[in-house]
N, C-alpha and C positions, 0 to 999 in steps of 0.2 A: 504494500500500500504506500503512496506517496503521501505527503503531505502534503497540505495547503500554505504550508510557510516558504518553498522551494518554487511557487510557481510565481509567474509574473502576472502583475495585474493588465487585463483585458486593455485592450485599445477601445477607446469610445470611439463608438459608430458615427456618430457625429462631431465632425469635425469642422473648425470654429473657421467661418466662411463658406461654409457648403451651403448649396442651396435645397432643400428637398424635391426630393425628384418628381413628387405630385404637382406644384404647383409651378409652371411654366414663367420663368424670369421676363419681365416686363419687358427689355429691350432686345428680346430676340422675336420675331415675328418666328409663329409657327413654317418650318419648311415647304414646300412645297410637294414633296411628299406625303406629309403629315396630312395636311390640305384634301390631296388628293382618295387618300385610305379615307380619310374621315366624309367625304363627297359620297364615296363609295360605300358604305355602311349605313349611309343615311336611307341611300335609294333603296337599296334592300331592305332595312328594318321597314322602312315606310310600304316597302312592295309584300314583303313578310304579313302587316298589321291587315293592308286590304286582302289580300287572296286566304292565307293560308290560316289564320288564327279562329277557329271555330270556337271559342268559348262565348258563351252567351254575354256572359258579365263582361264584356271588352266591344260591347257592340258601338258604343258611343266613344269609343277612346281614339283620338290623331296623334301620332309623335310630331310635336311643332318644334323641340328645337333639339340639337344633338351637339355633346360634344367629347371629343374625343382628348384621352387625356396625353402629354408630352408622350408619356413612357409607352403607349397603346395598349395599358393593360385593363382600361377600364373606359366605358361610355356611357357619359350622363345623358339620358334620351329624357327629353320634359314631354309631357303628354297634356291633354286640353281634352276634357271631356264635352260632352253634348248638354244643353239644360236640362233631358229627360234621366240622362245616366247619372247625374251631379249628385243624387241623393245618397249613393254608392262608391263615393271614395276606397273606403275602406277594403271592400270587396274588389273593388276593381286592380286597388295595390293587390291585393295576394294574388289572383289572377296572372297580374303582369310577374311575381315571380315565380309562380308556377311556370311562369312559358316562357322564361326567361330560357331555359337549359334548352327547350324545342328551339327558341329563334337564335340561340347560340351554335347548335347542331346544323343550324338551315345556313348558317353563316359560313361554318366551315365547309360545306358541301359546294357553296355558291361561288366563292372567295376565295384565290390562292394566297394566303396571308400562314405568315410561316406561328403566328398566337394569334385566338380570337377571345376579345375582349372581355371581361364580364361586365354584363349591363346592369347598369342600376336605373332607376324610374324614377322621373320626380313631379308631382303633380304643381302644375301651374294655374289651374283654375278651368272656368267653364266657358266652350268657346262661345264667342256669337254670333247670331244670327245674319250677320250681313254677309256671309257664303252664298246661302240660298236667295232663291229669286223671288222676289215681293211678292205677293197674289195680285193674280192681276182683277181689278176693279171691273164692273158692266155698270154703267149707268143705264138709269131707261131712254136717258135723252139720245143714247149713242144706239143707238138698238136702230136697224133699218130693215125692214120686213121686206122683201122679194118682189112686193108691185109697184115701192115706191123708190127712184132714183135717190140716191147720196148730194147736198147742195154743199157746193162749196161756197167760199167768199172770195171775192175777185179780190183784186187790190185795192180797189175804192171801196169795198167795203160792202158792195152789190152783190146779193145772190147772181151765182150762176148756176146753169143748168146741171147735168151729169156728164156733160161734154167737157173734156177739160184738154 
């Protein structure tokens, strides 16, 4: 048995100027590589969320924003639910890590990428409604029944016929 008084004490992991390797140093712009993987994993996860995810509880969920981190070992994807889904936060997290391991499996199969990332989820809030397209309105005054011609207004402001 050796002793504990014969050995040397450990080197600190951290060492005084280093920077951690999670958080990306302000004056280096991400590579263009970096750029490009992180481009690439968005399409997917995004292509992944429409076709392939069949759980019910993910029916309202969009990945809106994605980021990939320096080291490529991990991807924060923000998600934006639906006003109907919204009551279901909670559910909808454990969902998203249940199918985390699936959309990591679908990644390596899609992706020549020598590590794929673990994803993590983070909810951003509920999206709105200006995606979809307004309803559209019928007045009665626009309504033109089949034996009566359409009048326009000239430029003086005069009915005209249906000739135009």
């Amino acid at each position: 048995m050796s002793s504990s008084r014969n050995r040397r004490p450990r080197a600190s992991r951290r060492r005084e100027g280093a920077v951690p390797s999670f958080s990306p140093s302000s004056s280096e712009p991400p590579s263009a590589r970096h750029l490009r993987v992180q481009s690439t994993l968005f399409q997917e996860v995004s292509l992944l969320f429409r076709s392939e995810l069949s759980d019910p509880r993910l029916e309202g969920v969009s990945p809106t924003s994605f980021e990939l981190t320096p080291d490529g070992r991990l991807i924060r994807i923000g998600y934006t639910l639906t006003p109907a889904a919204a009551s279901g936060v909670r559910e909808v997290q454990e969902a998203l890590v249940r199918a985390s391991g699936y959309l990591r499996s679908q990644l390596a199969q899609h992706l020549d990428l020598k590590r794929v990332p673990q994803l993590r989820f983070i909810y951003i809030g509920v999206a709105e409604r200006s995606l979809e397209a307004p309803p559209l309105v019928a007045s009665q005054d626009a309504t033109v029944t089949e034996d009566e011609e359409p009048t326009f207004l000239g430029d003086d402001g005069d009915e005209e016929g249906g000739e135009r």
